[in-house]
C-alpha positions in Angstrom: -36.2 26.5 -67.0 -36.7 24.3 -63.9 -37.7 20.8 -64.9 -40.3 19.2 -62.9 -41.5 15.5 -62.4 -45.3 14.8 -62.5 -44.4 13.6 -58.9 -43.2 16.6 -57.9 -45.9 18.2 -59.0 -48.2 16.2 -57.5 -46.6 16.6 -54.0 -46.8 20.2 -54.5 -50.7 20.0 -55.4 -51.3 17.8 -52.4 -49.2 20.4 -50.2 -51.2 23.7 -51.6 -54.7 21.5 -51.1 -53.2 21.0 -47.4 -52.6 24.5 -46.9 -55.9 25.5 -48.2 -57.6 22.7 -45.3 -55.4 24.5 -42.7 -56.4 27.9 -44.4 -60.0 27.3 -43.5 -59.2 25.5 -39.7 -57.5 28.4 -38.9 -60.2 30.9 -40.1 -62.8 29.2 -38.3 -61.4 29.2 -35.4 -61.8 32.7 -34.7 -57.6 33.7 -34.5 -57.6 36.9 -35.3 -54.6 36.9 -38.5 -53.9 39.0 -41.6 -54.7 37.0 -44.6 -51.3 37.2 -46.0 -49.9 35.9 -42.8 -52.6 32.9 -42.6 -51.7 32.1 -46.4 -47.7 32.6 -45.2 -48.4 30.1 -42.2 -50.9 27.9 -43.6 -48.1 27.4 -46.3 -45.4 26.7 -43.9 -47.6 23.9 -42.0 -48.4 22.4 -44.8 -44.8 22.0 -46.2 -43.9 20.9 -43.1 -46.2 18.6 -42.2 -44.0 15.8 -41.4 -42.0 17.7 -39.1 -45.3 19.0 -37.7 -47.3 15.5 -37.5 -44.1 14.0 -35.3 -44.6 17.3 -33.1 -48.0 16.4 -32.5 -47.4 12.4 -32.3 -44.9 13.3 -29.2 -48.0 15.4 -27.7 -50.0 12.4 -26.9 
């Protein structure tokens, strides 16, 4: 069994609320996607938010 840290887990938390804000964003914006795709890309965002947060600072 996998041993976790309570700040792992946290990160984790904070990275499955993210993907459930970007979840939403997308849905509202009137994309048409499969669900299991939003969930798959919403997911992928979110875990790579620092990645995508310096693609977007370079965007300015």
């Amino acid at each position: 069994m996998d041993h976790v840290t309570k700040k792992e887990a946290d990160a984790y938390d904070r990275m499955i609320d993210a993907a459930g804000f970007i979840s939403e964003l997308l849905e509202t914006s009137g994309i048409a996607i499969d669900e299991d795709d939003l969930e798959v890309l919403s997911i992928f965002i979110a875990d790579n938010a620092r990645s995508v947060m310096q693609i977007l600072k370079t965007c300015r």
